[in-house]
C-alpha positions as CSV (number, residue, x, y, z in Angstrom):
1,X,160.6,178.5,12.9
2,X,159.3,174.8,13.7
3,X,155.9,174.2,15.8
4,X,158.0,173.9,18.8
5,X,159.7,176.9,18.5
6,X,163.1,175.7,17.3
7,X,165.2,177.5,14.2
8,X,166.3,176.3,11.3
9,X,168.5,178.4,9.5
10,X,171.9,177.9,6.8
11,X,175.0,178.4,7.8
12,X,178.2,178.2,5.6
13,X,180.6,177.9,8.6
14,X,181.7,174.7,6.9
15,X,182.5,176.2,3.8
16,X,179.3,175.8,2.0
17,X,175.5,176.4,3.6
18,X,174.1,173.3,5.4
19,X,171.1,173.2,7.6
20,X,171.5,173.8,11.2
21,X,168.8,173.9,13.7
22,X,169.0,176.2,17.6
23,X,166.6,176.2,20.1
24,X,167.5,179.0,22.4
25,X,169.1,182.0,21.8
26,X,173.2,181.9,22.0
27,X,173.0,178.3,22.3
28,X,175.7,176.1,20.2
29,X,173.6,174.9,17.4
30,X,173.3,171.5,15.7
31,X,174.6,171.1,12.2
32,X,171.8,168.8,10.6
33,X,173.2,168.0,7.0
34,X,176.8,167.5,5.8
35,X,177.1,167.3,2.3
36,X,179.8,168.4,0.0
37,X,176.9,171.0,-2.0
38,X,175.3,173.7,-0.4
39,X,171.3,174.0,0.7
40,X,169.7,175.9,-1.0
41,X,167.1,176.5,1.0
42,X,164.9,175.2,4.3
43,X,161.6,175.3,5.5
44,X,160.1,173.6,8.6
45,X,156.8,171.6,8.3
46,X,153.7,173.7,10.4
47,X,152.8,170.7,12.4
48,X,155.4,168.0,12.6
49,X,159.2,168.1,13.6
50,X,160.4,168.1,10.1
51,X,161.9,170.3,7.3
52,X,162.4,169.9,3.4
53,X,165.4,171.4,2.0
54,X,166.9,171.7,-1.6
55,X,170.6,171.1,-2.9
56,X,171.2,171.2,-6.4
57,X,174.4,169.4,-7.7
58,X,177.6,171.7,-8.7
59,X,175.8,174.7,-9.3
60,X,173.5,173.2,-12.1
61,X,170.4,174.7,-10.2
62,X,168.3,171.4,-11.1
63,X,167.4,171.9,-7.1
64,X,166.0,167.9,-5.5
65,X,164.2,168.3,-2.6
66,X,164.6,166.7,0.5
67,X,163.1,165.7,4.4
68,X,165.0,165.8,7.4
69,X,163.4,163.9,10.8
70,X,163.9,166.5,13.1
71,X,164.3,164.0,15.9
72,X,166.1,161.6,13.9
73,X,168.3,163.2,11.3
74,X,167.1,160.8,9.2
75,X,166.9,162.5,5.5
76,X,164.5,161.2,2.7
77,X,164.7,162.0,-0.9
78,X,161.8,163.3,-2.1
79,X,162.0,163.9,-5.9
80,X,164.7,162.1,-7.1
81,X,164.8,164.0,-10.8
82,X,168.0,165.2,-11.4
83,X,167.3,165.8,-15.1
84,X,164.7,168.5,-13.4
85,X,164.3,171.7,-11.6
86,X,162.4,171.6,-8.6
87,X,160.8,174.9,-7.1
88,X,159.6,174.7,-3.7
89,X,155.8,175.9,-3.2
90,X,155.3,175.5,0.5
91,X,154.0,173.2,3.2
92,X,149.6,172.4,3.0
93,X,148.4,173.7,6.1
94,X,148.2,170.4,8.1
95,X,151.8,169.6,6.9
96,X,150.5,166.6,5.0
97,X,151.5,167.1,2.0
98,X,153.8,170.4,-0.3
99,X,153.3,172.4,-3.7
100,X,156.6,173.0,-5.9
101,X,157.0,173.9,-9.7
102,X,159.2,172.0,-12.0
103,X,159.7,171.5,-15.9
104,X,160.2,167.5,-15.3
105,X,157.8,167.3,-18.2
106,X,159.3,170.0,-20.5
107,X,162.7,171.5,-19.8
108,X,161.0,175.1,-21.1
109,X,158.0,175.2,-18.9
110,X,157.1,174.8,-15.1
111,X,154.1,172.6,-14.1
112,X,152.4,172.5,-10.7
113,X,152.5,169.4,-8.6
114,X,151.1,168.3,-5.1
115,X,152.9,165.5,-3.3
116,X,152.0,163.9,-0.2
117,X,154.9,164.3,2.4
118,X,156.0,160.6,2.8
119,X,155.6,160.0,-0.6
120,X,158.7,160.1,-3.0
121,X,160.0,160.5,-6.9
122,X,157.2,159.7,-9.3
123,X,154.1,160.3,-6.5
124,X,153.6,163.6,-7.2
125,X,150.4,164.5,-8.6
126,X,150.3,166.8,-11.7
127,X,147.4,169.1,-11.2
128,X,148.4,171.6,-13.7
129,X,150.5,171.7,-17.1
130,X,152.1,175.4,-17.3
131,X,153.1,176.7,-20.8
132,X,155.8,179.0,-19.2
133,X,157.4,180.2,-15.9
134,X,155.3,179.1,-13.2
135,X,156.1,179.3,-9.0
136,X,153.7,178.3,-6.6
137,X,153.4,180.6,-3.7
138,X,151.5,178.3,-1.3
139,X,148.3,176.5,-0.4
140,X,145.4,178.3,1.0
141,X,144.5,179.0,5.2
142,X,141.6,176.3,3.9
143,X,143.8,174.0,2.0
144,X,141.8,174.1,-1.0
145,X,144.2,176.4,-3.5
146,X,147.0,177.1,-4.4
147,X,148.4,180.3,-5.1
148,X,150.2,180.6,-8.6
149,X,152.1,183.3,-10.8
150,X,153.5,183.5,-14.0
151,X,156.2,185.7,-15.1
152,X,156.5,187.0,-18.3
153,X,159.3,189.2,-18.0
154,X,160.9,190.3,-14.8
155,X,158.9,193.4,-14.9
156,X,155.2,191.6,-15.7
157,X,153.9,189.0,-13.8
158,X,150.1,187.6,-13.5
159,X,148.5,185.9,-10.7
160,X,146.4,182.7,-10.6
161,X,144.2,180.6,-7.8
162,X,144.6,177.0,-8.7
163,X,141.9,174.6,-7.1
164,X,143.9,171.2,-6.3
165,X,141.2,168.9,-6.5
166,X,139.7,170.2,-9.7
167,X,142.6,171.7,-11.5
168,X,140.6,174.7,-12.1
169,X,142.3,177.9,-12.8
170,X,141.3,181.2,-12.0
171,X,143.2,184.6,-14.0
172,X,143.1,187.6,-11.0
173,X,145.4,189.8,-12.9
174,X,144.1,190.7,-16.3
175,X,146.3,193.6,-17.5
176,X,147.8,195.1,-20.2
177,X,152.0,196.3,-20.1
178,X,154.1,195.6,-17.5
179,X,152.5,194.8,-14.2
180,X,154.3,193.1,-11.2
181,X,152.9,191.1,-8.7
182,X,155.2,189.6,-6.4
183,X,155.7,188.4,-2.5
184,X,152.6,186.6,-2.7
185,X,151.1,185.3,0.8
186,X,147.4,184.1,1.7
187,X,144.9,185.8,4.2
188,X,144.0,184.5,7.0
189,X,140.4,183.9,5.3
190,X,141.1,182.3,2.1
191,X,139.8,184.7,-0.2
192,X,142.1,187.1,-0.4
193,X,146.2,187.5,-1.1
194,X,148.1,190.3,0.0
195,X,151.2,191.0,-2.5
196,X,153.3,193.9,-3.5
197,X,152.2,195.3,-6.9
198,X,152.9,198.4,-9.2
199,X,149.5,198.0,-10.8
200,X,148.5,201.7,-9.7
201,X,151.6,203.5,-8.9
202,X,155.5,203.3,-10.4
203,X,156.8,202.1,-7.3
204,X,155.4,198.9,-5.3
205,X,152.5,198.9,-3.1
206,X,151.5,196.5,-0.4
207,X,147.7,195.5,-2.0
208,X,145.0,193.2,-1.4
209,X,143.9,191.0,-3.6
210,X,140.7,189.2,-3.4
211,X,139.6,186.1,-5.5
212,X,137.0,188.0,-7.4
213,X,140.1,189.9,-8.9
214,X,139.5,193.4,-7.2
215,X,142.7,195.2,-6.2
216,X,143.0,197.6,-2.7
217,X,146.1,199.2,-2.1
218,X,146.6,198.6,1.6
219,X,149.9,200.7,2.3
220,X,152.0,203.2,-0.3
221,X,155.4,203.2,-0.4
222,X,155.8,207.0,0.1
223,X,158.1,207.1,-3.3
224,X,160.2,203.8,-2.2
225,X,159.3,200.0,-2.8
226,X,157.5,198.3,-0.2
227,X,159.8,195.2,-1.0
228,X,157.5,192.6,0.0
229,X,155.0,191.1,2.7
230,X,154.9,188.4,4.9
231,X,151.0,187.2,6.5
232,X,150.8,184.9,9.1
233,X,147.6,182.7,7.8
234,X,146.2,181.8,11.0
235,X,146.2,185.2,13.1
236,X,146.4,188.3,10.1
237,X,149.7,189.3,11.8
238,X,152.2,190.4,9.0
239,X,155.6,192.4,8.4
240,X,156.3,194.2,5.9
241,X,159.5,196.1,4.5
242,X,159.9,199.4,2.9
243,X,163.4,200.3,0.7
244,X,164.5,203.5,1.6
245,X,167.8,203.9,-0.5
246,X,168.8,200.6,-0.4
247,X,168.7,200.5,3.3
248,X,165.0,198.9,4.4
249,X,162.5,199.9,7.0
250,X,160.7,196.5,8.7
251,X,157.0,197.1,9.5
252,X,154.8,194.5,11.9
253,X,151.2,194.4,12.7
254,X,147.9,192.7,12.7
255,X,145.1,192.8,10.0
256,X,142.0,194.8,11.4
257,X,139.9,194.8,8.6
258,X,140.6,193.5,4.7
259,X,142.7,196.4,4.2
260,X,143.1,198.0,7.7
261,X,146.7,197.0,9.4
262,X,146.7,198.0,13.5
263,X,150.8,198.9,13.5
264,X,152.6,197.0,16.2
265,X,156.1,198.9,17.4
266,X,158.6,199.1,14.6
267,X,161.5,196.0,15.5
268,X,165.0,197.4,17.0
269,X,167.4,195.6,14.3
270,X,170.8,196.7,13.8
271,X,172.2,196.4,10.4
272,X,170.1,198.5,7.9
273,X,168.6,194.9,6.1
274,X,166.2,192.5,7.7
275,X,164.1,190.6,5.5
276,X,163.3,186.3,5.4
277,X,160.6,186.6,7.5
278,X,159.2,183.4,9.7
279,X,156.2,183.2,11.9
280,X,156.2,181.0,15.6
281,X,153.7,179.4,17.1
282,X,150.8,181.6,17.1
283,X,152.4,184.3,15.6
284,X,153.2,185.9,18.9
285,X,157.0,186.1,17.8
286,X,158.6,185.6,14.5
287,X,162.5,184.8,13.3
288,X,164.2,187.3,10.9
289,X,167.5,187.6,9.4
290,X,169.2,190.8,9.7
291,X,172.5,192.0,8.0
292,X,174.5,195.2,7.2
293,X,177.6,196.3,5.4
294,X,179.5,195.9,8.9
295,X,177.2,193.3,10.4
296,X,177.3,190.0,9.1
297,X,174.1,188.1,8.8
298,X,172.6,187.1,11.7
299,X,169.2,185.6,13.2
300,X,167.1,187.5,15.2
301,X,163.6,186.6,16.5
302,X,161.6,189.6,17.4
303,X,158.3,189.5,19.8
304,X,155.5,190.5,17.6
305,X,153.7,193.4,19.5
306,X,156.0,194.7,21.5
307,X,158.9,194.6,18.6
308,X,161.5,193.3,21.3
309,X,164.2,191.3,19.5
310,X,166.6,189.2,20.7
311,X,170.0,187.7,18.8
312,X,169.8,183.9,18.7
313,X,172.7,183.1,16.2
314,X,176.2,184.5,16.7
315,X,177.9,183.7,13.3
316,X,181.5,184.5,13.3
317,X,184.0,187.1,11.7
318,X,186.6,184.7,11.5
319,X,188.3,187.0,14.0
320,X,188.5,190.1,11.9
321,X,187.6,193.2,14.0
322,X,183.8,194.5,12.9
323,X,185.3,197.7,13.8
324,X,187.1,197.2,10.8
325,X,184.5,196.8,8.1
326,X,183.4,199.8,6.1
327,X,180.0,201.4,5.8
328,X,179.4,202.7,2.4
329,X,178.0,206.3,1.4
330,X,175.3,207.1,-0.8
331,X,175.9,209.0,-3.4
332,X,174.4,210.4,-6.4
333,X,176.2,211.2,-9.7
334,X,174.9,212.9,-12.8
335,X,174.8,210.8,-16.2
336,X,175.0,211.8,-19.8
337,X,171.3,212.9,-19.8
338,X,171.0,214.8,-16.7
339,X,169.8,211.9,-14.8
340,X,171.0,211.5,-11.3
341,X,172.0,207.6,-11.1
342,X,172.6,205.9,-7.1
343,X,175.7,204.5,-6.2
344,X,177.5,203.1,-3.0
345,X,180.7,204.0,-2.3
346,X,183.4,202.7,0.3
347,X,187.2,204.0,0.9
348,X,189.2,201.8,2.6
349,X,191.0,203.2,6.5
350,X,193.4,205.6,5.8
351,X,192.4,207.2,2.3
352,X,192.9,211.2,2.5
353,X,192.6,213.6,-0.4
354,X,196.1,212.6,-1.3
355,X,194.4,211.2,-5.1
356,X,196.6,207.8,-4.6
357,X,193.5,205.6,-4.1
358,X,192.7,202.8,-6.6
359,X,189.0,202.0,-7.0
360,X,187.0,198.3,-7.9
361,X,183.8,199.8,-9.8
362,X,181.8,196.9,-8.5
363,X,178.6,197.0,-11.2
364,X,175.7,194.1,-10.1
365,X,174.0,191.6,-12.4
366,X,170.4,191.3,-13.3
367,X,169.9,193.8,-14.7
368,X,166.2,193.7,-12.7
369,X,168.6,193.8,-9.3
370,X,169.7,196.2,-7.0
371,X,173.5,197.0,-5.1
372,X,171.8,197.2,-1.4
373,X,174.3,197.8,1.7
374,X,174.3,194.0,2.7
375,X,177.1,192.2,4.3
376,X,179.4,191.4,1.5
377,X,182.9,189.8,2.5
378,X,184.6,190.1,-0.8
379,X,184.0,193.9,-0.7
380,X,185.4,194.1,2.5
381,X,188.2,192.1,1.6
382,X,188.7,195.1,-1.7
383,X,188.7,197.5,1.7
384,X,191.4,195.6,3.5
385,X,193.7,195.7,0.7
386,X,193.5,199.0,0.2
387,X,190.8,199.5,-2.7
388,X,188.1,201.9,-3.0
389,X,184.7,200.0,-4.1
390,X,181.8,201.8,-5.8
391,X,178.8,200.1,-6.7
392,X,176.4,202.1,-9.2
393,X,172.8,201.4,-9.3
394,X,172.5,202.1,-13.5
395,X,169.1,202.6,-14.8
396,X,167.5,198.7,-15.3
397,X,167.8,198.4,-11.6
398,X,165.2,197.6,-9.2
399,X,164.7,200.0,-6.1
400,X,163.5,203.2,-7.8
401,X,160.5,202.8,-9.4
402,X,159.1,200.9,-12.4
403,X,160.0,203.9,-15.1
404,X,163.8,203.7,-13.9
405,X,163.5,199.8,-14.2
406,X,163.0,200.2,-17.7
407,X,165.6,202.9,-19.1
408,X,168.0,200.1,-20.4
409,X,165.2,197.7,-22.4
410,X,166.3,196.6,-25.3
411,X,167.3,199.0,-27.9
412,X,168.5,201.3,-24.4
413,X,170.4,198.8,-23.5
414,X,174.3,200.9,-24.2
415,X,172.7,204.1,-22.3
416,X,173.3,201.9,-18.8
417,X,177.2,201.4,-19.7
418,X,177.1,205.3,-20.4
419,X,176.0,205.6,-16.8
420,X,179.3,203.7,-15.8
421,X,181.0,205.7,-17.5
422,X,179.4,208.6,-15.8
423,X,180.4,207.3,-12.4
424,X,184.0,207.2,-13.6
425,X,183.9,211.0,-14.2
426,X,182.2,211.4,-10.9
427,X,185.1,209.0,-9.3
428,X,187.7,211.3,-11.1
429,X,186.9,214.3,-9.4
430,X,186.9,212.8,-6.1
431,X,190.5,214.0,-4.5
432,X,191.1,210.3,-2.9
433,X,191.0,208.3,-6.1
434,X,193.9,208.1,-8.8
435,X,192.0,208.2,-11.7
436,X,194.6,206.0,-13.2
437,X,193.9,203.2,-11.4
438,X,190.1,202.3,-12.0
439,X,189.1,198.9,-12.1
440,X,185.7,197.0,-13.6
441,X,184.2,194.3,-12.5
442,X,181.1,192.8,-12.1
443,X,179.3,189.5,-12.5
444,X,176.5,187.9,-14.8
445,X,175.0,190.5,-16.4
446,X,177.3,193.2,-14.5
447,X,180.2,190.7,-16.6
448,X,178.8,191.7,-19.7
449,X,179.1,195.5,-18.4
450,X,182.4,195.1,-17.4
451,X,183.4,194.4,-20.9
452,X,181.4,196.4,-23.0
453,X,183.1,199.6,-20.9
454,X,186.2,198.1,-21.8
455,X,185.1,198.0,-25.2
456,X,183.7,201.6,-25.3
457,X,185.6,203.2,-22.9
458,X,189.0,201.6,-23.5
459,X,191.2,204.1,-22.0
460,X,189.4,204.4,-18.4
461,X,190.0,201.4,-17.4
462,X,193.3,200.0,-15.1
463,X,192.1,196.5,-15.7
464,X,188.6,194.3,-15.8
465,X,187.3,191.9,-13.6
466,X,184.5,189.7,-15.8
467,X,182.7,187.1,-13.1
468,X,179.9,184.6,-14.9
469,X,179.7,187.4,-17.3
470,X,177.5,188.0,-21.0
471,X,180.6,188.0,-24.0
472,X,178.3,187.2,-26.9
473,X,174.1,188.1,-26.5
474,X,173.4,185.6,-29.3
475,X,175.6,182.6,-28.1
476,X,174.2,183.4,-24.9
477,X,170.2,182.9,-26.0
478,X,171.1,179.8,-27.7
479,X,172.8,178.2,-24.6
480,X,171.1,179.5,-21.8
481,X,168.7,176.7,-19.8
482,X,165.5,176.4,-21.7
483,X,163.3,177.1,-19.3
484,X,165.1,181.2,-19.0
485,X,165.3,181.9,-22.7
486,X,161.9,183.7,-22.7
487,X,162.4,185.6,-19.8
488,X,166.0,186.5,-21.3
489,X,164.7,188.0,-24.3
490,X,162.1,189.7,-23.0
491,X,164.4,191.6,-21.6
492,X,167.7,192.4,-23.9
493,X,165.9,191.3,-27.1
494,X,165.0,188.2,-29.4
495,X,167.0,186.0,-31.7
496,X,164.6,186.2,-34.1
497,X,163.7,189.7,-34.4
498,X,167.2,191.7,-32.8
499,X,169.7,189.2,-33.9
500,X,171.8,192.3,-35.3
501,X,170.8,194.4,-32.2
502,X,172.3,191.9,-30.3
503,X,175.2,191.2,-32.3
504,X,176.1,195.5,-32.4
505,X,176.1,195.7,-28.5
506,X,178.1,192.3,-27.7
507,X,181.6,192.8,-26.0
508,X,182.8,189.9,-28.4
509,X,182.7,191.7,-31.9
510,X,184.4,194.5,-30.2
511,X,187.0,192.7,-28.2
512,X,189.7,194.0,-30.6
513,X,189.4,197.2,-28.7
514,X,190.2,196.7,-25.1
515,X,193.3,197.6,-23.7
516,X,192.9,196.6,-20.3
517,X,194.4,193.3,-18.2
518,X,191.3,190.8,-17.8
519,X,190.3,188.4,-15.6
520,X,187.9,186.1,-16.5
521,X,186.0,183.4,-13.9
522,X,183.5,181.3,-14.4
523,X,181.4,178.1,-13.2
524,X,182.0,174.9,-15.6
525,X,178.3,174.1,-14.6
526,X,176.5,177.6,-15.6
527,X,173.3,176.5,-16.6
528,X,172.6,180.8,-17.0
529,X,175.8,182.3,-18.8
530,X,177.1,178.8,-19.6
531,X,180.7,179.1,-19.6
532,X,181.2,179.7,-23.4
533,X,180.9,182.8,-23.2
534,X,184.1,182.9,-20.9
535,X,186.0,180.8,-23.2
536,X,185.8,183.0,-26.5
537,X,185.8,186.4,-24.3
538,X,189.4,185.5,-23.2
539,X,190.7,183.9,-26.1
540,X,189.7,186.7,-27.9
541,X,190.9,189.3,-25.8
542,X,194.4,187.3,-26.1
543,X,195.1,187.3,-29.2
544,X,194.7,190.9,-29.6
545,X,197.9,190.5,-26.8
546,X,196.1,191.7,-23.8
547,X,197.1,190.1,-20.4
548,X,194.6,187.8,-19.8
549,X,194.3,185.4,-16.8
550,X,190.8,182.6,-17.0
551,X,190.0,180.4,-13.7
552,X,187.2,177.8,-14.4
553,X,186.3,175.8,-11.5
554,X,184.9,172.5,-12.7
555,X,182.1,172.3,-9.3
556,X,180.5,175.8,-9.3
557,X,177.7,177.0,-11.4
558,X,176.7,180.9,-12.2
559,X,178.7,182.1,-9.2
560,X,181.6,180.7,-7.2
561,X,179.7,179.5,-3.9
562,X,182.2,177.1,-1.9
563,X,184.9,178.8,0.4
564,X,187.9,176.9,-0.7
565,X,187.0,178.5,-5.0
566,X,185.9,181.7,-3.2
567,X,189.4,181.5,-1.3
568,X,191.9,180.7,-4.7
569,X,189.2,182.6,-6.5
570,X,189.5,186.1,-4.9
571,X,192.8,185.9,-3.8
572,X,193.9,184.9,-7.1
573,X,191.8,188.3,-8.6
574,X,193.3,190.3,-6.0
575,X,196.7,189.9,-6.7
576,X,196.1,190.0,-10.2
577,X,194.6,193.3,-9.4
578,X,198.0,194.1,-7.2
579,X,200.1,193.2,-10.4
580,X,198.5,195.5,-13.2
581,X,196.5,198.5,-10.7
């Protein structure tokens, strides 16, 4: 929300996400930027009637940022580095001037810079030279600091202070394993930040902590993440959420003490997700978009004590009936070790115990992600033509504590595709599904799961759906950006010490063994899986005479984000889906 009051929000009504601003509820709003790429992101000034935005260019993810005039519409270019990934750090408190990370020095590491707002390109001042993955999670109440962290693996972060006038670091997270600090956001005093860690417990905590270093948990989690926290600098008025299942819980109050929260009424939000939290003027109200499997997202902005929210953006279904989308079920289903593994699962209108139901086995990416119950059109779309979807949370994901997180590291990393194929037994004993007709699919790192169950389970599958997707581990270190490859391999293993780890458990050395019709897609401009691995997946997979269909779109990146390639994209899937299923 802007100092006046007004909203800023993305919409993709268009075809792809461009800034639009409102300012009352269920008024028409104002489309703001028209470009051909979609924004990335927006954030209004705290003082002045302007916003920054980013836009990369064809999914590259080398983000520029940008200022809109709020008044004018006028838009100025504010890094002008396309070579370069910006990372936005947030507005200084007087709106005079923004933080963001970038590796403009070194395409493998993120420095911190400070740049005055109506400065541009080279004006940035450099006020500290990272040697890995840095973010800046905004200046101090005070102005003084900035608030850094550095991740080591998805799993183990550290926290820094950064002084911006002296360029003097402070370390607050000394620790040994894996630790993570995220959803950082200043008190209202300056001397403390209040994050979500799993420093003292396996799932995440709301905590305090103070510039001397000490940690205070401030609310538990009950056994669920307490996703992350939002604290309005000025007044101590924050929000938090809790993950219950997938589904989350949004909590609001006011600071009473360092780590004593007075609770303000729980919001009334439809939808089962809420989370992007913005505070108003005063923090007497604050903006919040809210989605669900059979809502599509939304805006609301909720009044702060009383938990009152009203509906201020009305996006549209493109005149399909909500009444016709699909909640999903949770489920639980029992892997090769006894574990019970999560999963959503959705039958489309009209399924009966009949067993004639085919089923997309819809497996996420990451792996550090979870499969939550958020408006998804493509799955819908599954529903409409007459597909079950089921979307198992294997171990690696997020959502259900740090020791489930890390089930699948490295040498564990084949015991998560033995949970897929745990979920296919569970699927076969359901009386809707034919248990002949089983597809997988799955993007990024869900790709490379779709094809190593192909590989391992060959005779499961109806037909595989491989979207932005892992073929070859070692081709994929080599190629990925620079500034990931640390991250990566921290995670599924290192080129120099796993090489013939890595090599055993890629898809590509066993390509000779899967029977199943493929579809491959991918972004030309994948600066993450770059879109290699597609190419020698399916011409593999070919000349072992499997049907194989490849779509490449020459302006997307890792994911297909405009709405014409979604359009030819999923279509195209689905009736490949209706030829061989």
């Amino acid at each position: 929300m802007g100092p006046d009051g007004r909203l800023a929000f993305l919409l993709n009504t268009t075809g792809v996400g461009q800034v639009w601003t409102l300012d009352e509820p269920g008024a028409w709003p104002e489309q703001r930027t028209f470009y051909d790429e979609p924004v990335g992101f927006v954030d209004y000034s705290p003082t002045r009637s302007e916003l920054v935005f980013g836009m990369d260019e064809g999914g590259n993810e080398r983000t520029q940022l940008y200022r809109l005039d709020d008044e004018s519409g006028a838009v100025t270019e504010l890094t002008a580095m396309p070579d370069a990934k910006h990372r936005w750090g947030g507005w200084g408190p007087d709106g005079d001037r923004f933080a963001f990370a970038s590796n403009r020095r070194d395409e493998s590491v993120f420095d911190v810079y400070v740049q005055d707002r109506d400065a541009t390109g080279e004006d940035a001042r450099l006020v500290f030279e990272g040697d890995g993955w840095f973010t800046v999670s905004g200046f101090s109440p005070d102005g003084t600091k900035v608030a850094i962290s550095e991740a080591h693996s998805s799993f183990d972060q550290d926290v820094y202070v950064l002084d911006v006038e002296s360029g003097e670091r402070t370390h607050l997270t000394p620790h040994e394993g894996s630790v993570r600090y995220s959803s950082l956001s200043w008190g209202p005093d300056s001397e403390a930040l209040y994050l979500v860690t799993d420093a003292e417990s396996d799932t995440l905590e709301l905590a305090r902590l103070s510039l001397s270093g000490d940690l205070d948990i401030v609310r538990e989690g009950g056994g669920w993440n307490i996703d992350g926290v939002s604290v309005d600098r000025e007044s101590g008025r924050l929000a938090y959420s809790r993950n219950i299942e997938g589904y989350n819980e949004l909590n609001v109050g006011e600071l009473a003490g360092p780590t004593t929260v007075s609770e303000f009424p729980t919001p009334d939000l439809s939808g089962g997700l809420a989370g992007g939290v913005s505070w108003g003027p005063d923090a007497d109200r604050f903006a919040v978009s809210v989605t669900g499997r059979t809502v599509n997202t939304n805006v609301f902005v909720v009044e702060t004590a009383t938990g009152t929210a009203e509906r201020w953006t009305h996006a549209s279904t493109a005149g399909i009936p909500q009444e016709t989308f699909v909640e999903p079920e949770v489920v639980r289903f029992e892997s090769f070790d006894g574990r019970a593994i999560p999963a959503l699962f959705s039958l489309p209108a009209g399924a009966d115990g009949a067993g004639d139901t085919p089923v997309v086995v819809d497996i996420h990416g990451g792996p550090e992600s979870q499969r939550r119950p958020s408006f998804a059109g493509l799955t819908q779309y599954f529903l409409s033509r007459g597909y079950a979807v089921f979307e198992p949370n294997v171990r690696g994901s997020t959502g259900y504590g740090k020791a489930y997180t890390h089930l699948d590291d490295v040498e564990k990393r084949m015991d998560s595709v033995k949970d897929v194929r745990a979920g296919v037994d569970w699927l076969h004993d359901h009386p809707a599904v034919d248990p002949d007709r089983i597809v997988a699919m799955g993007g990024s790192y869900g790709g490379f799961m779709v094809l190593a169950a192909l590989a391992e389970y060959p005779s499961l599958w109806a037909a595989g759906v491989d979207v932005v997707g892992i073929a070859n581990f070692v081709t994929f270190l080599e190629n990925t950006g620079e500034w990931r490859r640390e991250l990566r391999e921290a995670e599924y293993g290192s080129l120099s010490e796993d090489r013939d780890f890595l090599e055993s458990i890629s898809p590509i050395n066993k390509a000779d063994r899967i029977e199943a019709p493929l579809f491959v897609l991918h972004g030309a401009n994948d600066p993450r899986v770059p879109v290699g691995e597609a190419e020698q997946i399916a011409a593999e997979v070919a000349d072992h005479g499997v049907p194989v269909e490849t779509l490449v779109f020459e302006d997307e990146g890792h994911g297909i984000s405009k709405r014409e390639n979604r359009i030819e994209a999923y279509t195209r899937v689905v009736d490949f889906l209706d030829d061989h299923v």
